[in-house]
C-alpha positions in Angstrom: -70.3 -15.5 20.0 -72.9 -16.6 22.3 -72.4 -15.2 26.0 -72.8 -17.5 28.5 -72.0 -15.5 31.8 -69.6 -12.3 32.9 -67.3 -12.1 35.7 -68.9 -8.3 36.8 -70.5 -9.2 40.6 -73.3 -6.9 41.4 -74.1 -6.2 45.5 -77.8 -6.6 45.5 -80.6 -9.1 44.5 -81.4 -7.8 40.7 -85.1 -7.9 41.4 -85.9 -6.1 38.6 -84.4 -8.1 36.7 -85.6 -10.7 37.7 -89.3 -9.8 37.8 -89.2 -8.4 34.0 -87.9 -12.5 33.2 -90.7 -13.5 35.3 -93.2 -11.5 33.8 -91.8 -12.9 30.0 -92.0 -16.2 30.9 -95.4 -16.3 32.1 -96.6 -14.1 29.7 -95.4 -16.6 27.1 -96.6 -19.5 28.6 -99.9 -17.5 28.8 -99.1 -17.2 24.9 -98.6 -21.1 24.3 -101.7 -21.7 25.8 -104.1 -20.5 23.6 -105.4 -21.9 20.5 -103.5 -20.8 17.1 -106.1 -18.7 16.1 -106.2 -17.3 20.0 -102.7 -17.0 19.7 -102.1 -15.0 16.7 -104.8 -12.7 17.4 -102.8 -11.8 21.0 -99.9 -11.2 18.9 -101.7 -8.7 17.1 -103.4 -6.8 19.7 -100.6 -6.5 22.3 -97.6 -6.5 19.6 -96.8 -2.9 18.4 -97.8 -2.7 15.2 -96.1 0.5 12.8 -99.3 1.3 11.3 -100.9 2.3 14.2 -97.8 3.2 15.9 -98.4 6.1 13.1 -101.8 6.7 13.3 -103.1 4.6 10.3 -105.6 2.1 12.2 -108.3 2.6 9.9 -106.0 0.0 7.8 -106.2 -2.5 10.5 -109.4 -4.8 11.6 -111.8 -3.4 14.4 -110.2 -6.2 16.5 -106.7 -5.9 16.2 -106.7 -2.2 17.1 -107.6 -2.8 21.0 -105.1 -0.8 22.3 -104.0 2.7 22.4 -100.6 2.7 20.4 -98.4 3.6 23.0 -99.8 0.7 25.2 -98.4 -1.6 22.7 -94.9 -0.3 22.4 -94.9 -1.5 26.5 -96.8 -4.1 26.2 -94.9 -5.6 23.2 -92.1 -5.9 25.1 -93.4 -8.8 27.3 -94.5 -10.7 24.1 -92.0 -13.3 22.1 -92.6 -15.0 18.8 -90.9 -18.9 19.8 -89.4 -20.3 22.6 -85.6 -19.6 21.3 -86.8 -15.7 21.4 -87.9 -15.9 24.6 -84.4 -18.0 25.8 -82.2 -15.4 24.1 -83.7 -12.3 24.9 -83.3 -13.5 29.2 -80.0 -15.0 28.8 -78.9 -11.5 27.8 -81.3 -9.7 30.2 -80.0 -12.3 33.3 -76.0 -11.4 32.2 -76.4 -8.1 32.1 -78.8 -6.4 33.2 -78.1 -7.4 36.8 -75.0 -4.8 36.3 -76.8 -1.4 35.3 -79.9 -2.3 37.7 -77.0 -2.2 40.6 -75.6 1.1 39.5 -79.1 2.9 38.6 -81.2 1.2 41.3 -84.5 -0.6 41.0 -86.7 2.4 39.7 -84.1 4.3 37.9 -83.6 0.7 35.9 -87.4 0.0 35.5 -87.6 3.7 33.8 -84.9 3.1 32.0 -85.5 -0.4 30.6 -89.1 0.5 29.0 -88.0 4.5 27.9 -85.5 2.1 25.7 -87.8 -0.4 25.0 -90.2 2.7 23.6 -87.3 3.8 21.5 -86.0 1.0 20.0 -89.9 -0.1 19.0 -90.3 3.6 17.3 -86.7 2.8 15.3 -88.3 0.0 13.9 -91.4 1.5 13.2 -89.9 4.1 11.5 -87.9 1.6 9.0 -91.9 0.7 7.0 -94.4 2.8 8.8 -97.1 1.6 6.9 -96.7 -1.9 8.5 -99.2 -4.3 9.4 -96.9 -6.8 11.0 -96.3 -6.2 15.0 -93.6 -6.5 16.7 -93.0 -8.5 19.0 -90.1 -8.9 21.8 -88.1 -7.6 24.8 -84.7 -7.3 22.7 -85.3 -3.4 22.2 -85.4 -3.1 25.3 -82.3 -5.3 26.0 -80.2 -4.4 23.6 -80.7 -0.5 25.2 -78.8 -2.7 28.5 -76.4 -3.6 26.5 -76.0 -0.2 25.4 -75.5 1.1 28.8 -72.9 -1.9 29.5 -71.0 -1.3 26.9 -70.4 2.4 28.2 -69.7 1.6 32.2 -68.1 -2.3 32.0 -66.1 -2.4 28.5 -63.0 -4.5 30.4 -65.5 -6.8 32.1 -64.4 -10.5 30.9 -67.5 -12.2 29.5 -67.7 -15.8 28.9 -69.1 -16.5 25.4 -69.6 -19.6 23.4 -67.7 -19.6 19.7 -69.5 -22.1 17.3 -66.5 -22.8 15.3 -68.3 -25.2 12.3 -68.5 -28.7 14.3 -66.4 -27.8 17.2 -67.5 -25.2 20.1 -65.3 -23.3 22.0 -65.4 -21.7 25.7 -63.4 -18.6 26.1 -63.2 -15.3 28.2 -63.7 -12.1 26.0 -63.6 -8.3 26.9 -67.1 -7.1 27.0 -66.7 -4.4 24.6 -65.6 -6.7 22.4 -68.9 -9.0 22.3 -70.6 -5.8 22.8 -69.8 -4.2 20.2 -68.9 -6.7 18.0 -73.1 -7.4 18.7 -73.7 -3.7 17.7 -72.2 -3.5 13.9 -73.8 -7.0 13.0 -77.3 -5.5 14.0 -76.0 -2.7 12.0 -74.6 -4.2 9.0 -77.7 -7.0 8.7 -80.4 -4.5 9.3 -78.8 -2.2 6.6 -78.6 -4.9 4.2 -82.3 -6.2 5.1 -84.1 -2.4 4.3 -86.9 -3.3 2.2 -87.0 -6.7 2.7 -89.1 -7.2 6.0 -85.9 -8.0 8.2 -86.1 -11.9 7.5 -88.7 -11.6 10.9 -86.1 -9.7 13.0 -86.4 -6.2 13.9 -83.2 -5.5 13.7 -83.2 -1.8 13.6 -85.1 -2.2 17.4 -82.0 -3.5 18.6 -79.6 -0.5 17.1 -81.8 2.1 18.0 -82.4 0.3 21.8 -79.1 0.2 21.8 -78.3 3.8 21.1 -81.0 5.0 23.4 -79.0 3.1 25.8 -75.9 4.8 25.6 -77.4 8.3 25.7 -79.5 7.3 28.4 -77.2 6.1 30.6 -75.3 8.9 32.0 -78.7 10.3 33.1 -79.5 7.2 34.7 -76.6 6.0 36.8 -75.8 7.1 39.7 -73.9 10.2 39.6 -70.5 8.6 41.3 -70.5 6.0 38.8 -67.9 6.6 36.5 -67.6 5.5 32.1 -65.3 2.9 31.8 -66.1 1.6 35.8 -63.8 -0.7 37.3 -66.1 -4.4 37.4 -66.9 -3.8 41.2 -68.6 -0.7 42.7 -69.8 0.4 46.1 -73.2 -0.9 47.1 -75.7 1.7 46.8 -77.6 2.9 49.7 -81.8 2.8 49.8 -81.7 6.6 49.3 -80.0 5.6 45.6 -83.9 4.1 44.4 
């Protein structure tokens, strides 16, 4: 299921939001731009590698170890590996992250966007932390939104796409469905890729971003928020930043 849009209106402009898509997309451009070797030596230095996440930079070239290693657990965030990373990771930041920005406010939501983004980077370094191989994306971070989502908007109706082998079909489906329906494939293919490298993906960023999620959210929200929250919610006030 690919989702396409929900049918949860927030009341204000999700700047945040919007500037952490902003920031992506130019940082990736920025990416693009430079020559391969350029390029893969960015990757290196601004990714968050496990190795030095743990203290073992001596392993890694003078180079390559620019940066303090909890710089790059923020700074990897902001870095994607192909344009379909990048286009995946904002469609699911632009559907819903809109939502929890509008019930945590802008600086509640920027504190808790990277706090998950630190976690879910530290539950992937924990799965080889002896590895030379950064990571790279904002889909910790994300996947600690959809967390959050899953625990205030489960009955929002989300529009998702449904290959279905040559065909493709539109439909309407309850957010905690996709959501976490999302969660135990995450789950099930990083269990079954342990000792394998993940195929690429760090899949155990995206269950442990996602867990952080859910226990972070009920110290983020705005107290009068309740679990299981109708779609629509008062606006909040300027005092709610």
């Amino acid at each position: 299921m690919i989702p396409l849009h929900d049918d949860n209106p927030t009341q204000h402009t999700p700047v945040l939001t919007i500037a952490v898509i902003a920031a992506c997309v130019l940082v990736f451009l920025y990416q693009v731009s430079l020559p391969e070797e350029s390029g893969r030596l960015f990757i290196q230095r601004y990714g968050a590698i496990p190795a030095a996440v743990f203290g073992q930079t001596a392993a890694l070239p003078p180079e390559v170890a620019a940066l303090p290693a909890f710089a790059s657990l923020i700074t990897s965030m902001f870095l994607h590996g192909g344009w379909m990373h990048l286009i995946g990771n904002m469609l699911y930041l632009w559907i819903f992250g809109n939502n929890i920005e509008d019930v945590m406010g802008h600086a509640r939501f920027a504190v808790f966007y990277l706090v998950s983004g630190i976690v879910a980077a530290l539950g992937h370094a924990l799965t080889d932390p002896a590895s030379a191989v950064p990571m790279v994306g904002a889909s910790g971070a994300i996947s600690g939104v959809l967390g959050a989502y899953l625990l205030l908007f489960p009955r929002a109706q989300v529009l998702v796409l449904v290959p279905l082998g040559m065909f493709t079909r539109m439909m309407y489906v309850p957010a905690g469905l996709v959501l976490g329906f999302w969660f135990v494939l995450q789950l099930i293919v990083g269990s079954m890729s342990l000792g394998s490298g993940g195929g690429g993906v760090a899949w155990f960023a995206h269950v442990g971003g996602f867990l952080a999620g859910m226990a972070l959210i009920g110290l983020f929200k705005r107290p009068e928020v309740p679990f299981f929250a109708p779609q629509r919610h008062r606006p909040w006030r300027p005092s709610d930043w």
